[in-house]
VOGU-3710 file (C-alpha; in Angstrom, 3 decimals, decimal comma):
1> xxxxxxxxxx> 38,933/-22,692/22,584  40,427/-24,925/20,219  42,844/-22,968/17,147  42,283/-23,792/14,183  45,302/-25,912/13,654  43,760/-28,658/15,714  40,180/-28,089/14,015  42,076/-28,642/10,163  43,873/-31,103/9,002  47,670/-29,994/8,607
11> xxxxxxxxxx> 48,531/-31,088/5,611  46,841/-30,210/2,398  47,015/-30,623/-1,071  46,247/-28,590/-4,524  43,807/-28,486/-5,964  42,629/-27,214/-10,122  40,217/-25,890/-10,256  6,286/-6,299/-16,214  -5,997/-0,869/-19,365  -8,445/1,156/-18,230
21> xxxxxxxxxx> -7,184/4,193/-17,011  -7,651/8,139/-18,247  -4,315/9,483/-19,535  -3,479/12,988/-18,316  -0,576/15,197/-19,192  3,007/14,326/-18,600  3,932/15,469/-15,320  6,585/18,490/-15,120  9,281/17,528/-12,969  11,092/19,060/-11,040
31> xxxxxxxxxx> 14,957/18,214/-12,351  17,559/17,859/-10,050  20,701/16,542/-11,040  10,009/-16,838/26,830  8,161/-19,025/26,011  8,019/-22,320/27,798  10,732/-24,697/26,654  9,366/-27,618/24,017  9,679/-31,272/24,853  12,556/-32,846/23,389
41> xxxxxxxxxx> 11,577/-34,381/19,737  11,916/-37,882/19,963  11,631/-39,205/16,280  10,318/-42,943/15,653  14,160/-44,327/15,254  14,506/-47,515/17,258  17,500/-48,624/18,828  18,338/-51,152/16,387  18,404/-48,942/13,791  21,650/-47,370/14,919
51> xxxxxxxxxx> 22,957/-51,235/13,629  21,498/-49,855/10,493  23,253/-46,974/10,069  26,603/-48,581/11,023  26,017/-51,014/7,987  24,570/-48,424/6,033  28,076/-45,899/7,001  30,481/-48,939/5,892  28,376/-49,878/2,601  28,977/-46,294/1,699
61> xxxxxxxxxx> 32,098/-45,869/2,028  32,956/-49,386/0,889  30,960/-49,411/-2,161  31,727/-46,259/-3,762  33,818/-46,566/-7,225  36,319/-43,434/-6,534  34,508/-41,953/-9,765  31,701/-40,034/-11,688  28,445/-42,985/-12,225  28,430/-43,713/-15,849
71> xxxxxxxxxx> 25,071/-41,736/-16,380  26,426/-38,741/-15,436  26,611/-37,355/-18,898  23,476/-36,969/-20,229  21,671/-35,349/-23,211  20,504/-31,818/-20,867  17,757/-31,195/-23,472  15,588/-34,904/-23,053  16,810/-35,218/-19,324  17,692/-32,475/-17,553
81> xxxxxxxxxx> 14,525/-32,725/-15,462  14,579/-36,522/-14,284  18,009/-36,255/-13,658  17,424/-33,455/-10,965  14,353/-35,224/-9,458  16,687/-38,254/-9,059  18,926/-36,893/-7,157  16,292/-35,460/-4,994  16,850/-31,751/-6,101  13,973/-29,740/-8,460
91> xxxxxxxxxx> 14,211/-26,891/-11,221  12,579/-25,477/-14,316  10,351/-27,389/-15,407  8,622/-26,684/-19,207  5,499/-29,006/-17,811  5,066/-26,778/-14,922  5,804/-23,851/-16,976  3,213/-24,523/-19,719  0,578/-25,177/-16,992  1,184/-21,987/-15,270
101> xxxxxxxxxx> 0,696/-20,074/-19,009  -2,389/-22,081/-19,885  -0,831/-22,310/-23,645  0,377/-25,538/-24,103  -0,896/-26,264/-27,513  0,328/-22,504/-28,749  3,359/-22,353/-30,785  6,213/-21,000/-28,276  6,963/-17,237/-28,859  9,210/-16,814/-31,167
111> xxxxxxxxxx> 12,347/-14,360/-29,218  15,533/-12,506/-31,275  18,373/-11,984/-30,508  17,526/-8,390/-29,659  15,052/-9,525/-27,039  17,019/-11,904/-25,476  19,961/-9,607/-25,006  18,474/-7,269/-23,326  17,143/-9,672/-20,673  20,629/-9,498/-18,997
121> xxxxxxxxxx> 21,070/-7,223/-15,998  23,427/-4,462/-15,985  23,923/-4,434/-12,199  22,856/-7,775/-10,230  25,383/-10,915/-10,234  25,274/-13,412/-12,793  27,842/-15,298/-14,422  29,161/-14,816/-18,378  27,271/-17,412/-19,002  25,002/-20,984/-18,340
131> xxxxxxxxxx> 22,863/-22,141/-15,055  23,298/-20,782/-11,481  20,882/-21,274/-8,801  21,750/-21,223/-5,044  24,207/-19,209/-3,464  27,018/-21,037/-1,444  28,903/-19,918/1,304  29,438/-16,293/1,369  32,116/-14,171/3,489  34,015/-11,458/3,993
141> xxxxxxxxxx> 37,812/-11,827/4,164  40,583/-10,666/4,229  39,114/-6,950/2,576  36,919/-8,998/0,003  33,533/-10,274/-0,150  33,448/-13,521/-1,409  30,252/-15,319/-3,519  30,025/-18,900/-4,490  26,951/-20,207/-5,910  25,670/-23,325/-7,850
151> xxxxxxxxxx> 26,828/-23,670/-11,569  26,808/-25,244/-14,294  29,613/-24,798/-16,381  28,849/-26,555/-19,312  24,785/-25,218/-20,093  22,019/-22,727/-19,462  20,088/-26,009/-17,200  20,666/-27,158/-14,340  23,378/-30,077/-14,029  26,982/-30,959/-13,749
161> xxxxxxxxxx> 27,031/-28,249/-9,987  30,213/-27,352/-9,050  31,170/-24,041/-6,966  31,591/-20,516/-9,348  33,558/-18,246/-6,995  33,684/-14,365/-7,757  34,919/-11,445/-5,098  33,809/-7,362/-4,632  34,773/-4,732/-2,665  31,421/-3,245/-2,069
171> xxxxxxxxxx> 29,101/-6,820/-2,960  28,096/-4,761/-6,424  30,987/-4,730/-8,462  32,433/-8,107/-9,148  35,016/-10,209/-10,653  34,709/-13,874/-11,530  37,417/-15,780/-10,504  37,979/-19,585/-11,204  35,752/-22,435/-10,430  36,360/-22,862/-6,668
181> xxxxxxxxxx> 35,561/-26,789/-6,393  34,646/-29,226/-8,588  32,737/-32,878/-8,623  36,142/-34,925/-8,295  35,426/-37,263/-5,696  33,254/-39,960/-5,339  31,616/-38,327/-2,129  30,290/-35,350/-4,845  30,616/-36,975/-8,326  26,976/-35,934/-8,988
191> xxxxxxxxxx> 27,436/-32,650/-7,437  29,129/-29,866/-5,271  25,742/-29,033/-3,673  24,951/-26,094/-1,209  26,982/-25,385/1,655  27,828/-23,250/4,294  30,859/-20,788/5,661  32,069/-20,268/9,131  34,833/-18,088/9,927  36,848/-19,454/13,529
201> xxxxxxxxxx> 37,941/-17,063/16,319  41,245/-16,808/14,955  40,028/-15,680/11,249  40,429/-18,939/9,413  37,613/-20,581/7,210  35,832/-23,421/7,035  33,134/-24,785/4,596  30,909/-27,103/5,044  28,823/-28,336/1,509  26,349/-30,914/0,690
211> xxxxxxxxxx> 27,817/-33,701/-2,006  25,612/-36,079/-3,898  27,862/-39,049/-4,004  28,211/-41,478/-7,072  25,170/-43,626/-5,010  23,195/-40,276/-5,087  23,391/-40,061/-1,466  23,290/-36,663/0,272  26,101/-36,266/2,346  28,245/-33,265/4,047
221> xxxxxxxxxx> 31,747/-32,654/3,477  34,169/-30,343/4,618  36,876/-27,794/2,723  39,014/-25,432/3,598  41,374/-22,678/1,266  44,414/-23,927/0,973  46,520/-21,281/1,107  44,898/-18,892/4,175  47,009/-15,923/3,274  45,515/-15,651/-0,062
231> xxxxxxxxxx> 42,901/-12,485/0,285  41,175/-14,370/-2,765  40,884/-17,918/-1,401  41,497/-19,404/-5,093  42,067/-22,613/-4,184  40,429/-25,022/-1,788  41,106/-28,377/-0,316  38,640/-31,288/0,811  38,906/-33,126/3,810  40,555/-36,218/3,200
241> xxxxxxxxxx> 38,077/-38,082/5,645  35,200/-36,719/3,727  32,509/-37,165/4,206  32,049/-35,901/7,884  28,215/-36,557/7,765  25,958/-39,189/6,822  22,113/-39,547/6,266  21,179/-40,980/9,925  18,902/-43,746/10,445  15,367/-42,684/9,599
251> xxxxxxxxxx> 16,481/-40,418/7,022  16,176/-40,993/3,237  19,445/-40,724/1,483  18,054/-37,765/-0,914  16,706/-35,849/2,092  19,532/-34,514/3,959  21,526/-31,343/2,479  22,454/-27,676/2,871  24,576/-27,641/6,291  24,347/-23,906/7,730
261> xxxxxxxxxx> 26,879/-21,844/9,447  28,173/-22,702/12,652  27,189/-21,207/15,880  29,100/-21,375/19,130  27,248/-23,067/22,197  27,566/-22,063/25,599  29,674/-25,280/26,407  31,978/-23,745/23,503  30,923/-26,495/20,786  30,170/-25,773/17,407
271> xxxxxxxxxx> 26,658/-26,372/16,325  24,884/-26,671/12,805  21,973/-27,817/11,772  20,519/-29,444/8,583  17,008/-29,622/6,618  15,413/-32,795/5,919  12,121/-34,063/6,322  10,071/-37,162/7,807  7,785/-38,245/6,080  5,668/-34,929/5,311
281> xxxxxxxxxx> 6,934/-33,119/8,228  9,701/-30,451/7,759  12,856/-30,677/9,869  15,897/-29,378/11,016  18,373/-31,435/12,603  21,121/-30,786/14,597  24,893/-31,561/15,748  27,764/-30,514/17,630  31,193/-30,694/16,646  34,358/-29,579/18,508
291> xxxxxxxxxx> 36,859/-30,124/15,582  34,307/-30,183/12,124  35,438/-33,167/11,209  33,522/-35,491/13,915  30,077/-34,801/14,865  27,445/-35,681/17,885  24,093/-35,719/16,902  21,135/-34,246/19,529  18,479/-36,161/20,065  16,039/-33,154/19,549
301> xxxxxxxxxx> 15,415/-31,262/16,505  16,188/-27,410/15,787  12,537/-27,314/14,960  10,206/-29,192/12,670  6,546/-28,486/11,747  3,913/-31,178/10,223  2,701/-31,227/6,548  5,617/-28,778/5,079  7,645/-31,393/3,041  11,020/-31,033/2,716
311> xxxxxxxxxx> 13,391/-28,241/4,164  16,019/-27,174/2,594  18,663/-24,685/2,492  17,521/-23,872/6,731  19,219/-20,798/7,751  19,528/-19,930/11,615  20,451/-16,707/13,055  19,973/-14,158/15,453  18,275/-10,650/15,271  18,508/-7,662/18,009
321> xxxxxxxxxx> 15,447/-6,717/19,680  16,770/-3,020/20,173  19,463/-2,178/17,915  19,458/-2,064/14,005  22,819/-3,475/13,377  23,548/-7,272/12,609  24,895/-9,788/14,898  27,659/-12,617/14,638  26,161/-15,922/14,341  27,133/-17,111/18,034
331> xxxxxxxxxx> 25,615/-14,536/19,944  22,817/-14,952/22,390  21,017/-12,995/25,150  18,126/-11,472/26,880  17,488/-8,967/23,783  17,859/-11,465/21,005  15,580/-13,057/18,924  16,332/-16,172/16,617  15,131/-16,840/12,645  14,490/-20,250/11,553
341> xxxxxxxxxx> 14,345/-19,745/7,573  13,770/-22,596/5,633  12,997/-23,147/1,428  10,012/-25,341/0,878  10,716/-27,941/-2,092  7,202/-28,719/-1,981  6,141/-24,864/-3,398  9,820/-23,252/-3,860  8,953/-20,330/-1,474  11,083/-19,192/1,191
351> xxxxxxxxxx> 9,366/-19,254/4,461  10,580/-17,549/8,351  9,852/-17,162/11,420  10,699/-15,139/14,700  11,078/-17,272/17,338  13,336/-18,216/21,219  16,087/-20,630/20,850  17,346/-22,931/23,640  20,715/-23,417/23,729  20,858/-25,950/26,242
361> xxxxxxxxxx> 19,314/-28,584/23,852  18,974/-27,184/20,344  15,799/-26,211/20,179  13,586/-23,143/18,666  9,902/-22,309/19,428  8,239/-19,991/17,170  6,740/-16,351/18,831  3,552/-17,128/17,382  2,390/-21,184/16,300  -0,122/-19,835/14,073
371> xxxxxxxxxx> 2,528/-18,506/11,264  5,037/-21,341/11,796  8,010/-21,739/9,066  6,428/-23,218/6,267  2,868/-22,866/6,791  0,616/-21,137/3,884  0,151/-18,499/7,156  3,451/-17,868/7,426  6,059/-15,108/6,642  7,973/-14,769/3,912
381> xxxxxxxxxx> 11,699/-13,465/3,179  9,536/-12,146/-0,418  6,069/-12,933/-2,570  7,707/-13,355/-5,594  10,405/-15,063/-7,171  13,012/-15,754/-4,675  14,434/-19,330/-3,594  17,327/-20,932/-1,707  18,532/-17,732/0,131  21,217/-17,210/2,502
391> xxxxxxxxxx> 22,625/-14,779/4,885  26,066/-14,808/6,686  27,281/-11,622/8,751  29,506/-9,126/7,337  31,435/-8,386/10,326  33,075/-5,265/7,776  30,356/-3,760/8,796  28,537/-4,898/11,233  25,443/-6,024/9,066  23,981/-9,433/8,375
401> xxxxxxxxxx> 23,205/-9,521/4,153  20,905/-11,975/2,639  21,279/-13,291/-0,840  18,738/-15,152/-2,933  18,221/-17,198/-6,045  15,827/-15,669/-8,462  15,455/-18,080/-11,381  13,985/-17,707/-14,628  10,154/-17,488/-15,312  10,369/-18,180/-19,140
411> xxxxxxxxxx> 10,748/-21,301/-20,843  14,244/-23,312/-20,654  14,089/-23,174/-24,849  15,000/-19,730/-24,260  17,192/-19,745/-21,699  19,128/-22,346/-23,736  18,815/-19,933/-26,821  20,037/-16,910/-24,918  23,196/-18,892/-23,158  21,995/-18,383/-19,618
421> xxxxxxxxxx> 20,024/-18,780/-16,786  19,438/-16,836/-13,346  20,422/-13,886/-11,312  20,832/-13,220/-8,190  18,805/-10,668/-6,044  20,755/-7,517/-4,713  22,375/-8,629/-1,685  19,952/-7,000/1,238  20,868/-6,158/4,690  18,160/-7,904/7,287
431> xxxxxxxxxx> 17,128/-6,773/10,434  14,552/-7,081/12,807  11,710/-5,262/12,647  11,904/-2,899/16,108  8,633/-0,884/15,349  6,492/-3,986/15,360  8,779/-6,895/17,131  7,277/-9,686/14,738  9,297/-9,221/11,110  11,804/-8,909/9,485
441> xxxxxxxxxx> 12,905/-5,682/7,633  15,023/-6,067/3,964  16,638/-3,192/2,126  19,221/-3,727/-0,657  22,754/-3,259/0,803  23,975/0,532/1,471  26,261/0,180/-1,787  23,553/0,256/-4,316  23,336/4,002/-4,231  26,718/4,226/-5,660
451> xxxxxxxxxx> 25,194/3,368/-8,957  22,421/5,865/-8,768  23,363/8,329/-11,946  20,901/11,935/-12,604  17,798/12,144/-10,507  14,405/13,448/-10,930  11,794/14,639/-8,297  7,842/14,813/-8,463  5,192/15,993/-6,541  1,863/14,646/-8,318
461> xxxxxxxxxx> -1,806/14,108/-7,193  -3,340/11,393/-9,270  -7,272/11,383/-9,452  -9,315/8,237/-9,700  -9,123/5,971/-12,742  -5,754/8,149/-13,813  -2,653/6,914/-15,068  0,526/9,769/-15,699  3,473/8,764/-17,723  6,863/9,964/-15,968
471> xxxxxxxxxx> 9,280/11,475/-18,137  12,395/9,922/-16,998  13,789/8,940/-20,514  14,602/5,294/-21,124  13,512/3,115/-18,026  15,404/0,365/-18,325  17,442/0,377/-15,490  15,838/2,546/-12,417  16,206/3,427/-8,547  12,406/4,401/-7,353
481> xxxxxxxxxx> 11,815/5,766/-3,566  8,319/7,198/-3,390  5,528/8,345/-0,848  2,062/7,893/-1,437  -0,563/9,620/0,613  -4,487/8,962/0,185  -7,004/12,081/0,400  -8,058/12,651/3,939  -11,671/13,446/2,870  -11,503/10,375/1,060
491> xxxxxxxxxx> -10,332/8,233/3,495  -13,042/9,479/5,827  -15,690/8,846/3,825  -15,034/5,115/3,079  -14,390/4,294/6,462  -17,960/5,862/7,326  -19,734/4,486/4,380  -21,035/1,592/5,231  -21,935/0,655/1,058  -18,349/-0,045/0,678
501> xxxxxxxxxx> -17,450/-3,846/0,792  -15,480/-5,063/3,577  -13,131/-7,394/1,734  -9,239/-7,337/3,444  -10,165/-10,285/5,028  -10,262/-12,084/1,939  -8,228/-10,175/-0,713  -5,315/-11,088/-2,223  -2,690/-10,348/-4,739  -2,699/-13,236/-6,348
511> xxxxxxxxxx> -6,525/-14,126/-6,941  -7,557/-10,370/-7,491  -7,553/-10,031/-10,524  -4,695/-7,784/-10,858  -4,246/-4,069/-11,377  -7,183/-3,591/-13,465  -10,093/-4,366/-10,758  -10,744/-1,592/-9,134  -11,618/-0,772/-5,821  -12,531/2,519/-3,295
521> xxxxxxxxxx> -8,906/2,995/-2,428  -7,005/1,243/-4,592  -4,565/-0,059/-6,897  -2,398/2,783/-7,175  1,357/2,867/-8,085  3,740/2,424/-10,900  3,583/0,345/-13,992  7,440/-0,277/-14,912  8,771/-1,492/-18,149  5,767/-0,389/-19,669
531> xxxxxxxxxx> 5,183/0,486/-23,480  3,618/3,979/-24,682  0,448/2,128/-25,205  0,782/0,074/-22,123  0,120/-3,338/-24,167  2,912/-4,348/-22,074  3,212/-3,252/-18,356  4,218/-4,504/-14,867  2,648/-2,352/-12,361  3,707/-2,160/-8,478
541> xxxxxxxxxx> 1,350/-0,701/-6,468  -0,635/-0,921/-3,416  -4,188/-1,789/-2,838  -6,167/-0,562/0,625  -8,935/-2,229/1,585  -11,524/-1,802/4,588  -12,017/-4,672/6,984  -15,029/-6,239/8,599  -14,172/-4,061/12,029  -13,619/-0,973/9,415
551> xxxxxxxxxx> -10,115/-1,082/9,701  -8,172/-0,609/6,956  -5,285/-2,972/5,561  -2,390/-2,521/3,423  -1,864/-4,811/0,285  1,600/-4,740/-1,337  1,339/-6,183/-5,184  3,142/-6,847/-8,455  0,907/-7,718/-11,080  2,971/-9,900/-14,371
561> xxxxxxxxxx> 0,302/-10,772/-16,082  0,625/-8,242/-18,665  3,978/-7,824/-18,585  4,886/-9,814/-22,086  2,808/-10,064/-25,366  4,834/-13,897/-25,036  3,063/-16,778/-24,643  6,125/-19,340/-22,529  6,624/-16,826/-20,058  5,031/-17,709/-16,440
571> xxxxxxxxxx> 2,828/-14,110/-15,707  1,546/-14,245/-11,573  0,478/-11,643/-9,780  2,313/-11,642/-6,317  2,496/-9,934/-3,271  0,998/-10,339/0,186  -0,506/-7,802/3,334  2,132/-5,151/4,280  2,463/-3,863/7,985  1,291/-0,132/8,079
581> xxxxxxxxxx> 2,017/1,546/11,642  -0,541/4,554/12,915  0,997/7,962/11,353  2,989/6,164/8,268  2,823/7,087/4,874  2,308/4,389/2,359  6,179/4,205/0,758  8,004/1,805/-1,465  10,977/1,255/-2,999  11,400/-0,282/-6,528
591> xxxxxxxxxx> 14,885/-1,360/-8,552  14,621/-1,900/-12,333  16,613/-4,008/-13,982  15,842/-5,165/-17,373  14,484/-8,381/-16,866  14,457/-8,320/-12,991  12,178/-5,993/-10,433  12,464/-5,704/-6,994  10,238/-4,296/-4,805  10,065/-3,146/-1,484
601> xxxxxxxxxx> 6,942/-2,215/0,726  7,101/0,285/4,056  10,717/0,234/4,178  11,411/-3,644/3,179  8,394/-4,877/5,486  7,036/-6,916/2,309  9,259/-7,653/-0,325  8,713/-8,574/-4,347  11,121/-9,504/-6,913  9,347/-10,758/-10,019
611> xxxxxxxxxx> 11,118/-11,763/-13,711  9,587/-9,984/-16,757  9,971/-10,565/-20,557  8,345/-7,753/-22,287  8,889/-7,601/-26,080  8,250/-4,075/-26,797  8,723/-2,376/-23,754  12,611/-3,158/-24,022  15,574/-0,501/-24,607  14,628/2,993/-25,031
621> xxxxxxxxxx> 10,890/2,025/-25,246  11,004/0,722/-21,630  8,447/3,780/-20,081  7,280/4,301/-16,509  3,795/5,338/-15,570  2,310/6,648/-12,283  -1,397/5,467/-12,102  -4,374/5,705/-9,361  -6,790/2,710/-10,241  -9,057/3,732/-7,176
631> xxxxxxxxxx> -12,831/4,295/-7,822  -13,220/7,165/-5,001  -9,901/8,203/-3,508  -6,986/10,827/-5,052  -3,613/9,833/-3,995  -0,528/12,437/-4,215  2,928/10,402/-4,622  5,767/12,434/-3,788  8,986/10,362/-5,272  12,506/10,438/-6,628
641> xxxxxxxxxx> 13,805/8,545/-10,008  17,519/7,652/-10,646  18,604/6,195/-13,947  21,046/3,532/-12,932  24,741/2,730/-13,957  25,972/-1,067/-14,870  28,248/-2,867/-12,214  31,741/-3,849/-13,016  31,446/-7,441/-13,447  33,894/-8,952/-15,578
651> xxxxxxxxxx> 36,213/-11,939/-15,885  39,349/-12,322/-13,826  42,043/-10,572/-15,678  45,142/-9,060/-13,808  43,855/-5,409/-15,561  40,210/-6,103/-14,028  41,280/-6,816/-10,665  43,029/-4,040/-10,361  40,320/-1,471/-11,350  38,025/-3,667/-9,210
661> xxx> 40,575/-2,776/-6,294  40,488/0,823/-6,831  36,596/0,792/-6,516
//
């Protein structure tokens, strides 16, 4: 096994750098402080085109100016959308966004400064200020948790990407430290895209990153800290033979980007793979490297599947069939499964599946065809708002954490007027599901609870057509658990009536109407962020309907579509079918966080995060409500509410760092 003197260059240099219900009395609570192996894929690349990609390699690197393309700087508030759809990225768009609302010829809402301020989260990562999308390269070293992610450092849109860098004890309380890299070279001139960490046998780093080069060519590139001893890896050094990777032959020059951690082979190689795409089919391809600086492309592909567009930011990792721990990257075995993740440009969702991985060649085959990665079938990390995740394996604790993007569902006028743009989700450990052997379970990271403040417990039974409010004072900021349990009796009596529609087949969140339609056993839940009057509300709840063979299915929803009195805010309803197990009580797990919810269905089986802008239902009028929206059945929750602290997350100051350390 090579050391990582021989995989690095020696040298190195520095570097600057969210109603028709019956009220009813508030509730008294009780207060308490093998398959077979695929074919190789062979694509439709001739041998002459490897002629091709030797002139294309020397044209590259020949042509290239050594600086930023004179369009670089341009006016964000005309541009900002061509220029990312030019170099073969997306984000906000107000087109899209006016669409979605169905108000484009209504005067945009007009926010304050009140409003807008309380939009930011007390206790999810964002920067102090401006754009931030995907996160980069995350680690644990050296007794800190690093986080990199996309930024902008000079607006609240996307543009100008180079690396923000910030480090935690714990991955909730956080200090920014400075930029980490920056678009300096003509290789990333247009950008410091997404990239990837992998930490060596002997503890050193390396990171691989996508660069859009002053062409606008997609191309990988390799850094590495510069000083290893330094617990907070401030300063980083590129590869002086950057870049390491190419587009090959048969690949458009804007598709190819987001390398992923390295993974050891059995012939003791280091493998990664990369998302592109072929025409309309989604890929993953793959190479081998020995030293990260030279690479050996297979001939077969990770995986691809037809008529998904464009992967990107592919993740690639194992799960344990038995155990609920995490697992290193590299391992393999008779009780492992694999996860091929991939982010769909096409539709901005985040699609998986479970699936057997052949190391031999590089290949994956999905468990199941029918719910591929990418499909409209197909699983999903969550339902709502949630893009260009990442995991990487804590080895502090023997967990694998996934973080996520969660952009902005208002307009881009007022993320411009409020100064920012973007959070990120709470980082969530991922696992395996061992009860059913065909998902994956999330649940926000063990550190979470540290926040949780005074508590309150309640034992209700809601009737039909009720709604309760939930006297937890100002519900702003909120840790939910809860249990719901339908009526026996009532239960019974749908299942044996034959009146009552059988419609799980074809419900859904999103085309149901929302919270408001009614149905035998169902929706029931919370509304969150809700006003007194519930003019504005976001309610999570679930919905249980009876099938065709009278079996009954679980729904998992947030409905958004009353959650603002604003007209530029983008208002779905999301949420998708939730795996309920024979003796399990319906439960689910909620965070509140000003503008943010996440939600979390039988234990992290289905997940939610949605953005909300109410107008009213801010500071202390923020309420919560329990409500049963069922026609026939009475449901008794039995649940727990914690009003939340704020996370330390300041700028790097010696006096911050410190009181970061003693957390």
């Amino acid at each position: 096994m090579a050391s990582s003197d021989a995989l690095l260059p020696i040298s190195a240099r520095e570097e600057d750098p969210l109603c028709p219900y019956t009220r009813l009395p508030m509730a008294d609570p009780n207060q308490e402080t093998h398959g077979r192996r695929r074919r190789p894929f062979k694509g439709l690349l001739a041998v002459s085109f490897g002629l091709l990609f030797i002139a294309f390699y020397v044209a590259l690197i020949a042509t290239h100016d050594g600086s930023r393309s004179n369009d670089a700087v341009i006016d964000e508030t005309k541009t900002t959308t061509s220029r990312a759809r030019l170099a073969g990225v997306s984000e906000k768009s107000n087109d899209g966004l006016w669409k979605l609302s169905g108000d484009r010829n209504t005067p945009a809402f007009e926010w304050n400064n009140s409003m807008l301020s309380w939009q930011r989260t007390a206790f999810h990562f964002q920067p102090e200020q401006n754009w931030m999308n995907d996160p980069n390269g995350p680690l644990f070293y050296k007794g800190w948790y690093h986080f990199f992610y996309q930024y902008n450092p000079n607006a609240a849109v996307w543009g100008d990407i180079v690396w923000g860098h910030a480090v935690s004890r714990d991955l909730i309380h956080w200090v920014h430290l400075p930029i980490a890299m920056v678009a300096d070279q003509w290789y990333d001139s247009n950008g410091v895209w997404t990239g990837s960490a992998t930490i060596l046998p002997d503890g050193s780093i390396v990171m691989l990153y996508t660069g859009s080069t002053d062409k606008a060519v997609q191309v990988q590139n390799l850094a590495y800290p510069e000083d290893p001893s330094d617990p907070l890896l401030l300063k980083w050094v590129k590869f002086p033979g950057n870049p390491v990777l190419v587009p090959p032959p048969g690949i458009l020059p804007k598709d190819f980007r987001d390398p992923t951690t390295a993974w050891k082979t059995s012939e003791g190689k280091w493998r990664i793979t990369i998302g592109s795409k072929l025409n309309r089919t989604g890929i993953s391809l793959v190479y081998d490297t020995t030293d990260f600086k030279t690479y050996e492309k297979l001939d077969t592909l990770l995986h691809r599947v037809p008529n998904t567009g464009m992967w990107e930011c592919v993740d690639f990792y194992p799960v344990s069939k038995t155990a609920v721990n995490g697992l290193d990257t590299s391992v393999k075995g008779p009780d492992v499964k694999h996860i091929v993740k991939a982010s769909m440009d096409d539709t901005r969702f985040d699609h998986y599946a479970v699936g057997t991985y052949f190391d031999s060649n590089g290949t994956w085959i999905p468990d199941d065809p029918t719910i591929d990665v990418g499909m409209s079938t197909s699983l999903r990390y969550d339902y709502g708002k949630f893009y260009a995740s990442k995991t990487f394996y804590d080895q502090n604790k023997g967990r694998r954490v996934l973080w996520s993007w969660i952009g902005e569902s208002d307009s881009e006028a007022a993320d411009v007027q409020k100064g920012w743009s973007s959070v990120q989700g709470i980082p969530r450990t991922v696992v395996l599901d061992t009860k059913t052997g065909k998902n994956l379970v999330q649940w926000p990271v063990e550190e979470i609870k540290s926040l949780r403040l005074s508590s309150k417990q309640f034992d209700i039974e809601v009737g039909p057509g009720s709604v309760v409010p939930v006297d937890v004072g100002s519900a702003t900021q909120l840790d939910i658990e809860a249990e719901f349990e339908i009526n026996k009796e009532s239960l019974d009596k749908i299942i044996r009536n034959a009146s009552v529609v059988a419609e799980a087949e074809e419900f859904s969140c999103e085309k149901s109407g929302g919270s408001t339609v009614r149905g035998a056993l169902g929706p029931f839940g919370f509304s969150v962020l809700a006003t007194e009057s519930l003019s504005e509300q976001t309610p999570v709840y679930f919905y249980v309907a009876k099938g065709k063979d009278s079996e009954l299915k679980t729904i998992f929803c947030i409905d958004t579509s009353r959650s603002s009195v604003a007209n530029d805010v983008v208002k779905p309803i999301y949420g998708s079918v939730v795996p309920v197990l024979k003796g399990e009580k319906l439960t689910m797990r909620i965070l509140v966080d000003h503008s943010i919810v996440e939600a979390f269905g039988q234990g992290g089986r289905t997940c939610i995060t949605s953005r909300v802008y109410p107008t009213s239902a801010i500071y202390g009028a923020a309420k919560l409500f329990l409500f049963n929206n069922a026609l026939d059945a009475t449901v008794t929750a039995s649940f727990r509410v914690w009003q939340m602290n704020s996370a330390f997350i300041h700028p790097y100051t010696e006096e911050a760092f410190r009181a970061l350390t003693r957390t």
